[in-house]
N, C-alpha and C positions, 0 to 999 in steps of 0.2 A: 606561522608562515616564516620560513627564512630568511633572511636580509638578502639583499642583493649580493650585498659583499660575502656573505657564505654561502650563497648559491653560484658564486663563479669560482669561488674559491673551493669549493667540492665537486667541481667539475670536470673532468678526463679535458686536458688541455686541445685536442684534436677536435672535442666538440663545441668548442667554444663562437658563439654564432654572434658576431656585433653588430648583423643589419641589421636584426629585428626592430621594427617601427616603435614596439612597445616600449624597448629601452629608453625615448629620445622622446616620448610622447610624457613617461613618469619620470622624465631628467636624473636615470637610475643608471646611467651609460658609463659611469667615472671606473666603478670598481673595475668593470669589465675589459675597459681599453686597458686600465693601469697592470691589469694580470700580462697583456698580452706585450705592451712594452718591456715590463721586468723581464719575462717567460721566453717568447718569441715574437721581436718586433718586425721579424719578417712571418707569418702563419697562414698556413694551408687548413681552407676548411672544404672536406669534401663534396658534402651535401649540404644544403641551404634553398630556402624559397628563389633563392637568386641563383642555384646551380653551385656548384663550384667555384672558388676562389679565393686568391693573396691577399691578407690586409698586412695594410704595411701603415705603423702605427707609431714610430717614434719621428722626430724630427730631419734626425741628418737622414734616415732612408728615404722619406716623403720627398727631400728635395732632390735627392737623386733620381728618381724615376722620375721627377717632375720636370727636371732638364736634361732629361736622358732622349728626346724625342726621335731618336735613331733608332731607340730600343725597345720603347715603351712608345705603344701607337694610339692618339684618337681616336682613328677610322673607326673602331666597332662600336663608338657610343662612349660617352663619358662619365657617365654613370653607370651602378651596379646593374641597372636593369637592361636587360637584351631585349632586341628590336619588339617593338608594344605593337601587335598584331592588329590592323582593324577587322571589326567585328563584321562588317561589310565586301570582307574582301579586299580591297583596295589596302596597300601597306601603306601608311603614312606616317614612318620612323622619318621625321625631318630629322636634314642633315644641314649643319650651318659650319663657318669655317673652324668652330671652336671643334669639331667634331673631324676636324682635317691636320694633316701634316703636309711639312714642307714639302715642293716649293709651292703647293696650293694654298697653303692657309695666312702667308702673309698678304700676298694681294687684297684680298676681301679682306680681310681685318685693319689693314692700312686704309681703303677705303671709309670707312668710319671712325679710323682714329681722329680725326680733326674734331668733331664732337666734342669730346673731350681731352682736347691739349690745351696746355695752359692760357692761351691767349683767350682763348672761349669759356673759359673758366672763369675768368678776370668777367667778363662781360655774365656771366650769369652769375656770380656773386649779388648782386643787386636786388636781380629778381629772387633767387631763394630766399634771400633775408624777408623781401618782402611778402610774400608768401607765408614764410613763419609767424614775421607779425602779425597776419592776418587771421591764421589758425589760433596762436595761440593768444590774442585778445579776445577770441569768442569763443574759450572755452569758460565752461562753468565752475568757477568759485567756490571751493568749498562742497559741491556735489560729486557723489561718483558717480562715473563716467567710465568707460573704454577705452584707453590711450591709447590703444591699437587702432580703430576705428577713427577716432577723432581725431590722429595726429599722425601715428604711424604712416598708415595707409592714406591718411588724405594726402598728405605730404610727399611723398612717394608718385602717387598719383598726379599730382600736379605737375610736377617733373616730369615723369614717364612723359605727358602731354604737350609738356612743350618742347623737351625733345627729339618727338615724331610730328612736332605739329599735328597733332591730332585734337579733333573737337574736344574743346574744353569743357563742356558740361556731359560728354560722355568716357569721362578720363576714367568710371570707374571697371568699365567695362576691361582697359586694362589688366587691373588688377585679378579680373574674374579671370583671363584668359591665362596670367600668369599661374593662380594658381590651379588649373586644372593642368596645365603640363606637367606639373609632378602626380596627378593624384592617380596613380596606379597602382594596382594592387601589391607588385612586388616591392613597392617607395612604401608606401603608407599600410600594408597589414592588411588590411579591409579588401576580402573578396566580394565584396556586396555592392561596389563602385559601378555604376554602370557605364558602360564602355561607350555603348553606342552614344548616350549625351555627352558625353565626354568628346569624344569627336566631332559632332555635328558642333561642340562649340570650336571646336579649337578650325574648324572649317569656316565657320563666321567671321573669325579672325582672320582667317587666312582670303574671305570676300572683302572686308572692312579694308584691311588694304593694299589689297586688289586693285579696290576704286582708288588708293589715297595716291599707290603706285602709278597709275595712268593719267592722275591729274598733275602729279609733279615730274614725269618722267616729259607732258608737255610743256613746263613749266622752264624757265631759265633755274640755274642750279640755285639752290639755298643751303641754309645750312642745318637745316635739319636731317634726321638720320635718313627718312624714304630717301627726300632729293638725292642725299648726297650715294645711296644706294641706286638707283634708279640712270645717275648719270657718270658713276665710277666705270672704269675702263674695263673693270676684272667682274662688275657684277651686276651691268647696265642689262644682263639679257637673264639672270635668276628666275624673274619670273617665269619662265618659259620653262623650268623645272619648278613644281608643284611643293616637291620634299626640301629643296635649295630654298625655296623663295619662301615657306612657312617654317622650315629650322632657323634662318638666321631671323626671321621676325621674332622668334619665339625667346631666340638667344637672346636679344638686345631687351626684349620685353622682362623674360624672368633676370637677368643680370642688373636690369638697372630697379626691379621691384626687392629682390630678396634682402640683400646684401644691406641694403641701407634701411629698409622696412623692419628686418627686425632687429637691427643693431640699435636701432631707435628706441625698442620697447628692450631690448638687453638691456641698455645702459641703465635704463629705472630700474628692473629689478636689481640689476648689479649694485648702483648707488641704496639703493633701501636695505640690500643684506651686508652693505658692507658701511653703517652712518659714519663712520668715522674716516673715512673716504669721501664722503657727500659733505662733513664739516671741513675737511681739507680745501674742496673745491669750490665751497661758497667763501672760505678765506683767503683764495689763491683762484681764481679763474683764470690767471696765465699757460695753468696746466690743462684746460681744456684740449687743446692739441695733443698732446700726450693721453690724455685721457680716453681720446676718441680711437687713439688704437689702442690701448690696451681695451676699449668697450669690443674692438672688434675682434681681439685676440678672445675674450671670455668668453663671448658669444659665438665666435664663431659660425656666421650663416651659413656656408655652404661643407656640409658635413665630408663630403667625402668628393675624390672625383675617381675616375676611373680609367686606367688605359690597359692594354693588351696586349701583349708579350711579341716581337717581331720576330726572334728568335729565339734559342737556348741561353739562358744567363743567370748570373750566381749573384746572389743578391743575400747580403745578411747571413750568409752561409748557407742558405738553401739554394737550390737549382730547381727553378722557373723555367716551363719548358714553352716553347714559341707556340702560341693561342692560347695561353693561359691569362684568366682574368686577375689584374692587379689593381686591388682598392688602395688608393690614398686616403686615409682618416686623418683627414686637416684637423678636426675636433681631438683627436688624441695627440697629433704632433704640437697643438697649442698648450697642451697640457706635460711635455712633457720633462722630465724632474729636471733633466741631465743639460739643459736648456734655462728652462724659468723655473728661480726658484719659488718656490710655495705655490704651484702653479695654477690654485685651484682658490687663489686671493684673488681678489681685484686691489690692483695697487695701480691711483692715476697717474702716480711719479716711477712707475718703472722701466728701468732705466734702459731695457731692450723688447719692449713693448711692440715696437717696429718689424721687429725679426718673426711673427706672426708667418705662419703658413693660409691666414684665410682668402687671401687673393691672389694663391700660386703661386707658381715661379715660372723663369723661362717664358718661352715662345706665348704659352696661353697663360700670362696672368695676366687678371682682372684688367681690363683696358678704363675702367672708370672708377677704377681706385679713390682718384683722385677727385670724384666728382663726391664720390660714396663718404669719405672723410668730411668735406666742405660742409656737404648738410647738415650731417653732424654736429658740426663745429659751430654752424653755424646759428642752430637748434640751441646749441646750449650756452653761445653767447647770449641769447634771446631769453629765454629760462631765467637764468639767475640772477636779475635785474627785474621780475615782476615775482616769482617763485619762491617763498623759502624753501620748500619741499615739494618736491614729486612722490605723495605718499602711499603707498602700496596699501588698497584698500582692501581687498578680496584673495581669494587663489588665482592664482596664475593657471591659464587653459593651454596649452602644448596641445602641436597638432602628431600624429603620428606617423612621423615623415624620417627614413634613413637618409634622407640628399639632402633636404631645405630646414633646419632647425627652428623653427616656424613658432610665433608665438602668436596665440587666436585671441583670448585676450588678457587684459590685463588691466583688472577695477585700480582705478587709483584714485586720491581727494588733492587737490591743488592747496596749498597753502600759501598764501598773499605773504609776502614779504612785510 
């Protein structure tokens, strides 16, 4: 069987297809993007399970279309996949404001920014530490386990929950809802997905809070995301559209699950294939900061985003005609040569680790960045003071997902300092 690298490499460059879920599910993605960077970092693929479409695959073109929002539009979805049909009849492509242009999409995004701005950060620094402590004193010693399950996702979870003020011992229901928003057949490969549960969950979610919405929209305002949604000026009446009032649920749900979820279980494997980086960082923990972006630059969670051509424009030296689908591969722009040297190291001291495409640019980057770093940071203040190692016990399970770089699991043995 041919290597990856010579089967893209023997490849007619026009059929060069880099959604497929398979590539991202066997972490075989590298050779492929890097052809299309050298090659053509702006590339037209005609047919694909996603239709038609641009991937734009180096760094400085990502950031232009990424703050281009005059030219290059949300409105049609932000991802590769076009409107996901219910099987019911009933269309329910939720639409949130990450999925809007100006002058719509700052109101409703302003409305939730307090969330997370720095003064509410300050005040949830406490809580997450505490948290962590609490997770990671009752993991087991010496046994493998699941990092992803024990820690990952519990942690992630807990967050999400206090967040939305949502029932705390049903935080994990969460997670469930975030990940079947991706799980569709043109994301993840799998025609076998059934549709109909698939929605009847993500309808559960959108009952759950429903009720959370008409308890806090009675409620004087707080500072959780419902209230502060429920009694914003710009999006105090959402509910009252169906697609508004469960896209932006969805959005804040998968946004504050992904990005930090598996940048969690990245950084171990990153740390394990790279020991001499993990001996840097137990002799230097001042770089954990540094560290925690370059974990998000490697890993990179959210693989691509996607906007749609407003007009006719030239881009890279091709000409992209108005409705034409343009992918951003944040995954290839983090990797690329011309940028980060050796891009495909983990290195916790480097030195433009920041300049990262994984939280966008412009109008819609990541508004919880900075919540998404914290834990992190805060995780691995925690870690290296009971920890000699996070040691990679098993293979590593990749789910086969083109949008969410998803890690399922991940055996590893704790090692006691």
């Amino acid at each position: 069987m041919m290597s990856d690298v010579n089967a893209v490499a023997d490849m007619p460059l026009e059929q060069v297809d880099v959604s497929r879920a398979k590539l991202f599910e066997q972490d075989s993605w590298r050779p492929w993007f890097a052809r299309l960077r050298r090659e053509a970092p702006v590339h037209y693929l005609a047919e694909s399970a996603n239709g038609a479409f641009w991937s734009v695959t180096d760094w400085a073109h990502i950031k232009e279309v990424d703050t281009s929002h005059g030219v290059f539009s949300s409105a049609s979805g932000i991802s590769i996949v076009d409107a996901v049909g219910d099987p019911n009849g009933v269309e329910r492509q939720a639409r949130s404001f990450i999925s809007m242009d100006p002058p719509d999409h700052g109101p409703q995004r302003n409305t939730v920014q307090p969330a997370v701005a720095p003064r509410n950060l300050l005040n949830l620094e406490p809580l997450i530490r505490e948290r962590v402590i609490d997770i990671l004193d009752n993991l087991p010693v010496g046994e493998t386990f699941n990092w992803v399950d024990r820690v990952s996702v519990e942690l992630t979870a807990r967050m999400l929950a206090t967040l939305f003020d949502f029932p705390y011992e049903e935080r994990r229901r969460l997670i469930h809802w975030s990940d079947v928003t991706t799980n569709v057949p043109q994301v993840t490969g799998d025609d076998s997905i059934d549709m109909h549960a698939r929605n009847a969950s993500l309808m559960e979610c959108a009952t759950a809070f429903y009720a959370l919405w008409t308890q806090r929209a009675a409620e004087p305002p707080k500072a959780d995301l419902i209230s502060m949604l429920a009694h914003g000026e710009s999006t105090k009446n959402i509910n009252e559209n169906p697609a508004s009032f469960l896209g932006n649920i969805l959005l804040l749900i998968v946004g504050g699950n992904d990005t930090t979820r598996n940048s969690i279980s990245g950084g171990v494997i990153a740390l394990n294939e790279h020991p001499e980086q993990y001996d840097r960082l137990r002799g230097d923990p001042t770089l954990i900061p540094n560290m925690v972006a370059e974990t998000i630059r490697w890993q990179t969670p959210v693989i691509h985003m996607r906007r749609t051509a407003l007009r006719d424009v030239e881009l890279g030296g091709k000409q992209i005609r108005a409705g034409d689908k343009v992918v951003m591969w944040y995954l290839s722009g983090n990797r690329d040569e011309k940028v980060f040297e050796d891009p495909d190291a983990f290195r916790i001291d480097r030195p433009n680790a920041r300049q990262h495409l994984s939280f966008g640019y412009g109008i819609h980057r990541c508004m919880g960045n900075r919540l998404a770093e914290m834990q992190l940071r805060v995780l691995w203040e925690e870690i290296l003071p009971r920890f000699r190692k996070v040691e990679l016990a098993g293979d590593v399970v990749r789910l086969p997902n083109n949008f969410i770089r998803g890690i399922k699991e991940l055996p590893v043995r704790l090692i006691p300092n």
